[in-house]
N, C-alpha and C positions, 0 to 999 in steps of 0.2 A: 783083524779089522779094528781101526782107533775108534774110540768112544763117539766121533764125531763124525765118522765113515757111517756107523749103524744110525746116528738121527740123523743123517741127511739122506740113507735107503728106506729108512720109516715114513721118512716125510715123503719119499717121492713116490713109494709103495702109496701113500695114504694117497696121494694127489692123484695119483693113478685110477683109486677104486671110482675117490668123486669123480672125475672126470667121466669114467666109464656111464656112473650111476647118473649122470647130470645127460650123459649122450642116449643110454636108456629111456630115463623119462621123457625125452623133445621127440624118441620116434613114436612115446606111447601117445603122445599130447597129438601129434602129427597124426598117426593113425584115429582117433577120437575122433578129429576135425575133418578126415576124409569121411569116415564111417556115420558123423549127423549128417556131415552135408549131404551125402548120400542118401540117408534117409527123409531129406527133409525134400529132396529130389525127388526120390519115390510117393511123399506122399501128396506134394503139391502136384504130381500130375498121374494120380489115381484117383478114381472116382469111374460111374458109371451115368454119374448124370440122372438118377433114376432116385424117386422118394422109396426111402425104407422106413417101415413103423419103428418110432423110439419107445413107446408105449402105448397104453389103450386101458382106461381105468378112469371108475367114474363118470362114463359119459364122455370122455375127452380122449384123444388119439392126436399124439404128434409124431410126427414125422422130421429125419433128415436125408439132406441131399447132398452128396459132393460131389462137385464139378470140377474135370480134369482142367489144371490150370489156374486154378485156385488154393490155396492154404487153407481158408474157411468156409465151415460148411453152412448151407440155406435149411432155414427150418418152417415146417408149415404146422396150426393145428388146428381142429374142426371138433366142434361139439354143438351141442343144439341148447336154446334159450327159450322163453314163452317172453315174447314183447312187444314192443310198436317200432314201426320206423322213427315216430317223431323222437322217440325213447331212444333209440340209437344212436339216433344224430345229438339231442342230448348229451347223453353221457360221454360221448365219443367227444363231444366240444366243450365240456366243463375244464378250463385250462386252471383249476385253481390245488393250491398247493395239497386242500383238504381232498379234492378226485387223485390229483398225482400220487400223496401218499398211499390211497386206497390200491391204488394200481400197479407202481412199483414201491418195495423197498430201499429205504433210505432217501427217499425222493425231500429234499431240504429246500428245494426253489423253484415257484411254476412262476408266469408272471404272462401278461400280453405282451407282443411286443407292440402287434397294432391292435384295434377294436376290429371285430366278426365284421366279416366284406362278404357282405348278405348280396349283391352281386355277382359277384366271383366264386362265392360259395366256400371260403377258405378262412383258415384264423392262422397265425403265425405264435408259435409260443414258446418262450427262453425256460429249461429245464436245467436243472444241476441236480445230480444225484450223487450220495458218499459212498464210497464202497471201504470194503474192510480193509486195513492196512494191510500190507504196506502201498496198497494200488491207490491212485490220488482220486479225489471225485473226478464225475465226468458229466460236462457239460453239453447240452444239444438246442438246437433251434432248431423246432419241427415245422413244416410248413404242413395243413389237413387239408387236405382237397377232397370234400365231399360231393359224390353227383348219384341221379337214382334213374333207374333202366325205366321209362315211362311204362310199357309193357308187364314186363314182370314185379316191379315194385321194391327189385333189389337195391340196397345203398353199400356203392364203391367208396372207401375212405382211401387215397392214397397219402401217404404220411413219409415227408422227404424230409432230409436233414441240409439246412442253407444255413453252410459254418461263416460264409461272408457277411452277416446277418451283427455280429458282435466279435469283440477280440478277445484272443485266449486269455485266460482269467492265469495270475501268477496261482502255483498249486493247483489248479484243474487242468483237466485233458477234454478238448474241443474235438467230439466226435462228428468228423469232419465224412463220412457214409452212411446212409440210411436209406432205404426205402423198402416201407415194410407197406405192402398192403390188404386190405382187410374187404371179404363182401359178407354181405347180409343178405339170405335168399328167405322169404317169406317162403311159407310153406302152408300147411292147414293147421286150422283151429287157434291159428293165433303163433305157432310155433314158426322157429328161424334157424335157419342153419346160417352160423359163424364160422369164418375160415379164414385167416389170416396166413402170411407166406412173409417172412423177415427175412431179409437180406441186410448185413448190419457189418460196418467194423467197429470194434467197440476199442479198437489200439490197446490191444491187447495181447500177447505171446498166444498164437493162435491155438497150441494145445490147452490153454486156460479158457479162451472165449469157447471154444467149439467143445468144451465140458462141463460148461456152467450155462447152457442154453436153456436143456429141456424144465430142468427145476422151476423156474422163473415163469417159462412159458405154461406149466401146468398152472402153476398159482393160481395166472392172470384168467388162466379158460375155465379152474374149477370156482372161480368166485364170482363169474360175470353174472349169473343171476341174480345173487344176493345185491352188486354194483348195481346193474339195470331197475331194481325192483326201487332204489331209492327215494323217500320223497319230493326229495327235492327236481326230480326232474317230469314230475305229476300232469306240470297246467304246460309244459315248456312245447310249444310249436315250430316250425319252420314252415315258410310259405310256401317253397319248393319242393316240400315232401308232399306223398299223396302215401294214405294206406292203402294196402291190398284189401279188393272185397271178399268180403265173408262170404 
């Protein structure tokens, strides 16, 4: 064989293995792509619809849910406070950046959009929070609709996200689903049971949103005493609230 017979069988030897190694990789990359989607099949329509405890520590117990049909799951959690209704509705409606930060981390922008519609019972309030890199912040417009069981003396807060409200900010993410809502059941000697139930997209890869829930949501429930207890919400009334009798 001529010197030029053996590099043109080297070369086509060589093109050969690529070739092979290149038709390997596209059925491994293919099989990948059947076997997430597959998975991501199986998990967006499993679920039992049914709350499982996430933890129970401190005083505080949350809970998740997943519903067949869904990709992300519902989170609820319940722990008990010593307060007033007027206290609640308080601190539940302090839209200012100094309550946000106390409340969530990173919270960098609270603001009115309108003034408290002591009518309608509701406030509207622009939020921007930062999250860790590389995820950009995320902005929300919460609408608080507070009303109270005349009977029992509970206050329902429902808390909705109206993304038509403002336009998406260049570098923020406008979470455009929310409605998480919260009751307050007066009880004896002054005590409340708290129990919130969030339903939320936070557009996020929902293996990240549905494993960065319960943290956040402990914070908010292990520190609501110390929140509620503040002075600043001391002399603060509403005309539509009524306490429970002693």
């Amino acid at each position: 064989m001529t010197f030029t017979a053996q590099i043109e069988a080297k070369t086509a030897k060589k093109r050969s293995f690529i070739g092979t190694l290149m038709k390997g990789m596209c059925i491994l990359i293919a099989v990948l792509a059947v076997s997430l989607f597959a998975a991501h099949l199986r998990w967006k329509y499993s679920g039992s619809d049914q709350w499982r405890l996430e933890t129970d520590k401190s005083g505080v117990k949350i809970y998740s849910k997943k519903i067949s049909g869904s990709t992300l799951k519902r989170f609820r959690a319940v722990t008990r406070v010593k307060t007033s209704m007027n206290r609640v509705v308080a601190a539940m409606n302090d839209n200012s950046l100094e309550s946000c930060a106390e409340w969530i981390s990173g919270c960098v922008l609270a603001e009115k959009i309108d003034q408290w519609n002591s009518q309608g019972q509701y406030s509207l309030t622009h939020f921007r929070v930062n999250a860790v890199a590389p995820i950009s912040p995320r902005e929300l417009v919460l609408k608080m609709q507070f009303s109270q069981d005349a009977q029992s003396k509970a206050v329902t807060i429902d808390v909705t996200a109206i993304p038509d409200m403002i336009p998406e900010s260049k570098g923020c993410v406008l979470v455009k689903h929310m409605h998480n809502v919260w009751h307050w059941t007066p009880l004896k000697d002054g005590e409340v049971e708290v129990e919130v139930a969030t339903d939320i997209d936070p557009r996020l890869p929902y293996f990240l949103a549905n494993n960065g829930r319960v943290d956040p949501l402990f914070h908010i429930f292990s520190h609501l005493q110390s929140f509620l207890d503040k002075k600043r919400f001391d002399d603060v009334k509403y005309s539509f609230i009524r306490e429970p009798t002693k």
